[in-house]
C-alpha positions as CSV (number, residue, x, y, z in Angstrom):
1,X,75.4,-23.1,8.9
2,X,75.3,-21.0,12.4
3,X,71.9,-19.7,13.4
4,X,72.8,-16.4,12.1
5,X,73.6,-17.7,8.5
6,X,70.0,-19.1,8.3
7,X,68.1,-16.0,9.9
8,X,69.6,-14.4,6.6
9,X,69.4,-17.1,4.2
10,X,65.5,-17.3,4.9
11,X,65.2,-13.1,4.7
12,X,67.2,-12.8,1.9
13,X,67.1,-16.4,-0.2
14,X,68.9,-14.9,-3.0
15,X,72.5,-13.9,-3.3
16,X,73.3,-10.1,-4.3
17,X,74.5,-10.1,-7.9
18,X,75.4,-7.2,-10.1
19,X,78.3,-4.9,-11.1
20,X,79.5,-1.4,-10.2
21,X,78.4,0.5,-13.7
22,X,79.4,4.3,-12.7
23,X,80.5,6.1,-9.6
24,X,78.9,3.9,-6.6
25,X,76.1,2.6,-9.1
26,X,75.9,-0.8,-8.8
27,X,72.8,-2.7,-11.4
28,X,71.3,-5.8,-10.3
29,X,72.1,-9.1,-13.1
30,X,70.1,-11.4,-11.1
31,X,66.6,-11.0,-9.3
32,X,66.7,-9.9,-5.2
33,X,64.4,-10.4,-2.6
34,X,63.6,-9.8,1.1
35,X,61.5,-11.9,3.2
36,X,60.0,-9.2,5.7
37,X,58.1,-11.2,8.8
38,X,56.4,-7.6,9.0
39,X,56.5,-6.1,5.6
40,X,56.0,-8.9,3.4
41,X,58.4,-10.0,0.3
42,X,59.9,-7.3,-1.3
43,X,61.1,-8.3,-4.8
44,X,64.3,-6.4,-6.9
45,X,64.1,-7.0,-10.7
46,X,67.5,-7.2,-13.1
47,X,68.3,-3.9,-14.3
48,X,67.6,-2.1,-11.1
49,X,70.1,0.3,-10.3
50,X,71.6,1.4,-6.3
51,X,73.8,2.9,-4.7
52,X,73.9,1.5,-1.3
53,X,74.4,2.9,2.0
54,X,74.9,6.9,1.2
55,X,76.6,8.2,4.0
56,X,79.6,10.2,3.7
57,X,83.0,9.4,3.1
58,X,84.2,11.4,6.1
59,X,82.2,8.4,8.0
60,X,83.8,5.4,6.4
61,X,86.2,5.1,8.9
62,X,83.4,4.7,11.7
63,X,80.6,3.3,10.1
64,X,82.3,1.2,7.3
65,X,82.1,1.1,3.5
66,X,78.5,1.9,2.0
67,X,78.9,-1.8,0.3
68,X,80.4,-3.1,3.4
69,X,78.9,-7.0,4.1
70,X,76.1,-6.0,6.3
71,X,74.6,-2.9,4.9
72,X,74.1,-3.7,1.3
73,X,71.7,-6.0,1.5
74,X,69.1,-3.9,3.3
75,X,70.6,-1.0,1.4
76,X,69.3,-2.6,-1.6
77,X,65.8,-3.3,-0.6
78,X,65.6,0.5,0.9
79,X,67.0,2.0,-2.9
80,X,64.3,0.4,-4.4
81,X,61.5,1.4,-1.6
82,X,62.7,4.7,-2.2
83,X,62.0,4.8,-6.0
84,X,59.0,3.0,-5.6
85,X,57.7,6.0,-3.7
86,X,56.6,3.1,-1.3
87,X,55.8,5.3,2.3
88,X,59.2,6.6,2.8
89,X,58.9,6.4,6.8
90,X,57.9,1.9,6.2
91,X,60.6,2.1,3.7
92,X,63.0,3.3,6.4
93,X,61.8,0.9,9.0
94,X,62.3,-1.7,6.4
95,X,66.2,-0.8,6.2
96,X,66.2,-0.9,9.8
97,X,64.8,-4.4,10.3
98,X,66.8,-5.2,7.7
99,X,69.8,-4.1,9.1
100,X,68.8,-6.0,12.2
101,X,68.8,-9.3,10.2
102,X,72.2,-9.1,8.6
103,X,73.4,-8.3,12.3
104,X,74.8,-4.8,12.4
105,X,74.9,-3.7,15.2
106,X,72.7,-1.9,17.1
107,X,74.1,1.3,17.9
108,X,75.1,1.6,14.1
109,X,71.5,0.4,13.0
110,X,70.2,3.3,15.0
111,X,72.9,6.1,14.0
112,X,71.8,4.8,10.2
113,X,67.7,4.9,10.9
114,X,67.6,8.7,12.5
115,X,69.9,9.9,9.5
116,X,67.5,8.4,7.2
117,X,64.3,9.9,9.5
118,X,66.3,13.4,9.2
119,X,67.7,13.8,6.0
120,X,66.2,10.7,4.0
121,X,63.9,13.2,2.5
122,X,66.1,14.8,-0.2
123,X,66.8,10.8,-1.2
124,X,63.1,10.1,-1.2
125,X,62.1,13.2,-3.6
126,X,64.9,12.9,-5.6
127,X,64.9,9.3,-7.1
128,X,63.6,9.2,-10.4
């Protein structure tokens, strides 16, 4: 296991499992957590329904699938901050170190946070 591999094993101890139930809706079968040095453990519960990385599709090319490898972990963690109501501006910063842990890399860790600082707001009010 390379250094990387256990960096993410120890922040995220449990694999992503669910299924795609309606356009980009994806609901959690098992239970989901992050391991935040900073932010504490942030637990998912079965049932919970995302839809990962929302970006759009006219950015796919450049930034990569909204379920690619690295982003749906920490897009997970953020779609639930978000419903929570948890402070949108932690739950953001949450996505980022998240993002950081999963090794995206920088520049698109950075594109993805000031997106989310801008427009993140119609997200935030919105989830029910």
């Amino acid at each position: 296991m390379t250094d990387v591999q256990k960096m993410d094993s120890k922040a995220f101890p449990l694999p992503l499992i669910g299924r795609f139930v309606g356009k980009g809706e994806w609901e959690m079968l098992k239970p989901f957590q992050y391991n935040s040095k900073k932010y504490g453990v942030i637990k998912i519960p079965v049932g919970f329904l995302v839809n990962g990385a929302s970006f759009p599709k006219a950015v796919y090319s450049i930034m990569g699938s909204p379920w690619g490898g690295k982003f749906a972990k920490p897009s997970v963690i953020h779609d639930f901050l978000y419903f929570k109501k948890t402070n949108r501006k932690r739950s953001d910063l949450v996505f980022l170190e998240g993002m950081k842990v999963c090794k995206v890399p920088y520049w698109k860790r950075k594109v993805m946070y000031y997106a989310l600082r801008l427009f993140g707001f119609i997200s935030f009010n919105n989830k029910k």
